[in-house]
C-alpha positions, -999 to 999 in steps of 0.1 A, spaced: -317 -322 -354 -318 -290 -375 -290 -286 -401 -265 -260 -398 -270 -244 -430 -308 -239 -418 -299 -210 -394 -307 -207 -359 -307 -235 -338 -323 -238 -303 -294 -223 -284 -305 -200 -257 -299 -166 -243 -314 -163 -213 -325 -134 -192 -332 -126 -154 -325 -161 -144 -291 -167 -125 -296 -200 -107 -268 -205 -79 -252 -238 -71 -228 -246 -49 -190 -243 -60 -173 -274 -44 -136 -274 -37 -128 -296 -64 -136 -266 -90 -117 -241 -67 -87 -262 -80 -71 -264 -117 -92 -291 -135 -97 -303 -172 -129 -313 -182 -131 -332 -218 -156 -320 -247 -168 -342 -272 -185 -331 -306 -215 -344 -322 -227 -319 -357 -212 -287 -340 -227 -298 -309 -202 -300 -277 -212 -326 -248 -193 -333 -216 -201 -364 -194 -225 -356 -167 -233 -376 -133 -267 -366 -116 -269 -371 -79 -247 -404 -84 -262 -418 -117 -240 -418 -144 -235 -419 -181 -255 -386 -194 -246 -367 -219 -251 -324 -217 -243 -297 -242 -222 -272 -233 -241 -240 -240 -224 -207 -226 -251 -187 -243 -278 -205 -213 -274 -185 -181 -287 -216 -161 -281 -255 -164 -310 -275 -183 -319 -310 -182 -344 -332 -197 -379 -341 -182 -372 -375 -186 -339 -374 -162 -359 -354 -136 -392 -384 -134 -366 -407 -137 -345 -399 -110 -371 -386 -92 -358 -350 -85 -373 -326 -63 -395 -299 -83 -384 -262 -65 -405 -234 -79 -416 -222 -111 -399 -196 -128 -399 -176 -161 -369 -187 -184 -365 -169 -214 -356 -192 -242 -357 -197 -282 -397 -194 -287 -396 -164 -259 -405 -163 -223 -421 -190 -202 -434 -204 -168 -409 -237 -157 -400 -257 -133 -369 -256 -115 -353 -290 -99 -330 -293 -70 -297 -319 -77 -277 -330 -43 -249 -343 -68 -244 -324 -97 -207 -333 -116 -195 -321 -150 -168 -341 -165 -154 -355 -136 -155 -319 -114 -181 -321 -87 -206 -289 -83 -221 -303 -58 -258 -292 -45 -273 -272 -81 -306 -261 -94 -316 -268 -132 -345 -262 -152 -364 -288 -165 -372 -288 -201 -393 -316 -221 -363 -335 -243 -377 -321 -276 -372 -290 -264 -333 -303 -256 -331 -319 -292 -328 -354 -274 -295 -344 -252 -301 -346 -217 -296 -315 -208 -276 -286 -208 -242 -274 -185 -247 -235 -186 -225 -206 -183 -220 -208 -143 -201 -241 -148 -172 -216 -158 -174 -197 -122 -145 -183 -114 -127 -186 -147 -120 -206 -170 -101 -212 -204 -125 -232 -233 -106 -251 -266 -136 -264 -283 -113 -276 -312 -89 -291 -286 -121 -309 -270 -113 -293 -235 -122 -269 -208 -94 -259 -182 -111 -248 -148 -94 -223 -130 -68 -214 -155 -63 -180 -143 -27 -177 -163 -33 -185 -195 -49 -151 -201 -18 -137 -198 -9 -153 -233 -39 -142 -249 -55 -111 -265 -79 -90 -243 -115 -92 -263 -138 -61 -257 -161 -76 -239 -186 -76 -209 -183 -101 -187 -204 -111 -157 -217 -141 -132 -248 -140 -161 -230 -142 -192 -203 -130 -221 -209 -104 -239 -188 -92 -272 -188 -58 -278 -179 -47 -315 -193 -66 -344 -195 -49 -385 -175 -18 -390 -200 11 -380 -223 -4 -361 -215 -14 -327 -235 -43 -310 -237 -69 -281 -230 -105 -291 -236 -135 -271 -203 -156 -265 -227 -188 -272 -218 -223 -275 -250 -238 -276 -256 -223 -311 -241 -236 -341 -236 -203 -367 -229 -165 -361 -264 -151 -362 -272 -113 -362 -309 -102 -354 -331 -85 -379 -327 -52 -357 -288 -50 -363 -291 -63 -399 -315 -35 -402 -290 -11 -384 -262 -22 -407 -272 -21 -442 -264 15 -449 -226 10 -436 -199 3 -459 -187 -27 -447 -222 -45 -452 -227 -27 -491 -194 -45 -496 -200 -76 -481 -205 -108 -503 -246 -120 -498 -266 -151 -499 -299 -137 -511 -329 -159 -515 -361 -153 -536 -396 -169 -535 -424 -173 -560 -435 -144 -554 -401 -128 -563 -392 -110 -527 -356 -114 -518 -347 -119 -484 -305 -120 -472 -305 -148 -458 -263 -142 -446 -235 -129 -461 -194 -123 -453 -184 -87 -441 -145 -76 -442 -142 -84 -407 -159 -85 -375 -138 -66 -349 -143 -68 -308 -115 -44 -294 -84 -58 -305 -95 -93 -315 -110 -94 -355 -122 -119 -370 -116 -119 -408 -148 -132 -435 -169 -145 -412 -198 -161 -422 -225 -144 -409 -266 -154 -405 -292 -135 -404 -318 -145 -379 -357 -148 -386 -384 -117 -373 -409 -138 -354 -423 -111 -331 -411 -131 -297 -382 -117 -272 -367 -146 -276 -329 -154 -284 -324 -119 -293 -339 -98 -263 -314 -73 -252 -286 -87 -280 -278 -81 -312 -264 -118 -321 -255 -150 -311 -214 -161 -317 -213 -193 -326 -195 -226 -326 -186 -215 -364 -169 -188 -348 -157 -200 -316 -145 -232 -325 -111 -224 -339 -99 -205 -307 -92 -206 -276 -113 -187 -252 -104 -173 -211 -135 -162 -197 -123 -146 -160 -159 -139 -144 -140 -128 -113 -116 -97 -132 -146 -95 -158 -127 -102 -191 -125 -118 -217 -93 -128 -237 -84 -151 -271 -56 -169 -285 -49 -186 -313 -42 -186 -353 -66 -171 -376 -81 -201 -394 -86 -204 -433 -115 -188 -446 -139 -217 -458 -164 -219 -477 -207 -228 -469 -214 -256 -498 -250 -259 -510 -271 -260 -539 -286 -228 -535 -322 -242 -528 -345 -244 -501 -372 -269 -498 -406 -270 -476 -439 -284 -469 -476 -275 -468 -503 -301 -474 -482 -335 -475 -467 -318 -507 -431 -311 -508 -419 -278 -530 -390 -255 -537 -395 -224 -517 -364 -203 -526 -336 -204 -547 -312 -184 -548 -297 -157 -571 -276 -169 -593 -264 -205 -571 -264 -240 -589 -300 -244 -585 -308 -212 -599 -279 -222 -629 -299 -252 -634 -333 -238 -642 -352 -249 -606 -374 -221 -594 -398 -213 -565 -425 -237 -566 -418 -264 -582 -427 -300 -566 -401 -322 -551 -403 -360 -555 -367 -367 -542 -337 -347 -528 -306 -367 -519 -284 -353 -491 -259 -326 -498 -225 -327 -482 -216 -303 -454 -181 -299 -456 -170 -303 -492 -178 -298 -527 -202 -326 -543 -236 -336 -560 -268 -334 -552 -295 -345 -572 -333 -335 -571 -359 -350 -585 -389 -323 -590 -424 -323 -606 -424 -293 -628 -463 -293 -647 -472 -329 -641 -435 -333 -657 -407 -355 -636 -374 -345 -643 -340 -353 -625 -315 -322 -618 -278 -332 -610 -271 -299 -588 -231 -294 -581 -230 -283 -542 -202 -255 -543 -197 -221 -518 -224 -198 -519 -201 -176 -496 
């Protein structure tokens, strides 16, 4: 699996592809539905046409429900139609499977449609439980580990989010200070990512000139922001103070960005609580601002080419930087680098045919 600090992951916004399942009685009624979290990853338990024992990620960025090849042969599903999905590396042509049983954390769906993607493509979960799970409403506590089904009241509590809302998705409307975008309300990915377009749109406003960056720089010495931490990030009247935003890669593809400017993440979601009403078309928030905290790293960025492993950035001014590694150097060793708090990493690099150990400290970068 990808690591958070190494930007987008595969979560998907999907377009043009709204597949219906039936709404059973059971989800007409009030029901909680337990999350569980695996590296900013949130899985409910999943029965498939009476089998048992699966594990899906909840991804409200997917406009349909995904599951894994290997489920679909093994179970023997029946293969539907082919259809175009738009996904992470763009659009493509697959195929959609029928489910007689289809229940989510205890709440039956009953007869549903999924698409059937290859597990690589899932990152090894089985599958995915999209946004239609939420149909009519519902109210989502990722940090509690729960979703409530049907909680049409508990919006009342809560602070109205500009927002679209449909039977395809949540969308956030706001974002920085002076330039006003369309933000995916996405579980399925892990950070706050903006698109290249909408970085590009913001760099002349104020908010961004005075925003704290992580810049990068290769061999060659281009510098690319790689994020950085605006003010705030407003939708209406819900804001979101120093949020830790990415910037997503140009790779010429409509992929997670067509028609959106950004994905919200579980980094931004998670300390919330979140009512999505597809029925009135809101959305609505509650909860305590959480502590700003910081992103810990070393400041450098590692790849390969040719069986040879090398630094590819570091950047300006970080511990790496401090500590005399540059772009291009080889690296023999890296030992892993905390996530969450303050530590040590150590690298061990080939500088001209010359080994040398680096004790890096791990600190905020942000």
């Amino acid at each position: 699996m990808v690591n958070r600090r190494q930007g987008l992951q595969t979560a998907v916004a999907l377009a043009g592809l709204a597949l219906s399942g039936g709404v059973s009685r059971a989800q007409s009624r009030p029901a909680v539905v337990s999350l569980s979290e695996q590296r900013s990853r949130f899985l409910v338990e999943v029965a498939v046409d009476g089998t048992s024992g699966y594990r899906f990620v909840l991804d409200t960025g997917a406009t349909a429900h995904f599951i894994s090849t290997r489920l679909v042969d093994q179970l023997r599903l029946p293969r539907i139609e082919e259809r175009t999905v738009r996904g992470a590396g763009g659009p493509g042509r697959d195929t959609v499977v029928g489910i007689a049983r289809f229940n989510v954390g205890g709440v039956e769906m009953g007869r549903s449609r999924a698409v059937a993607w290859a597990p690589e493509r899932l990152e090894d979960h089985d599958g995915l439980v999209g946004y239609p799970f939420l149909f009519p409403r519902a109210v989502i506590a990722l940090r509690e580990g729960r979703i409530s089904l049907g909680a049409a009241d508990a919006a009342a509590a809560l602070t109205p989010v500009r927002a679209e809302v449909t039977r395809s998705q949540a969308l956030l409307l706001g974002g920085v200070a002076g330039a006003d975008g369309r933000f995916v309300f996405d579980t399925g990915s892990q950070a706050c990512t903006i698109s290249p377009a909408y970085h590009a749109r913001i760099r002349d406003t104020e908010a961004y000139r005075g925003a704290v960056k992580l810049v990068y720089r290769d061999a060659e010495g281009e510098a690319r922001t790689t994020a950085f931490r605006p003010a705030r990030m407003s939708f209406g009247d819900f804001a979101v103070a120093d949020p830790i935003v990415r910037v997503g890669e140009a790779d010429g593809r409509e992929g997670v960005f067509h028609g959106v400017d950004g994905l919200l993440g579980v980094s931004l979601l998670r300390p919330y609580s979140w009512a999505v009403d597809q029925a009135a078309g809101t959305l609505s928030v509650g909860g305590e601002a959480p502590q700003r905290l910081g992103w810990y790293g070393s400041g450098m960025r590692v790849a390969q080419a040719g069986g040879r492993s090398y630094v590819s950035a570091v950047a300006d001014h970080g511990p790496a930087f401090e500590a005399g590694v540059r772009p291009g150097q080889g690296v023999v060793s890296l030992s892993a680098a905390p996530s969450d708090v303050p530590g040590l990493q150590v690298v061990e690099l080939l500088d001209r045919g010359v080994r040398r150990l680096v004790e890096l400290e791990t600190r905020a970068l942000l």
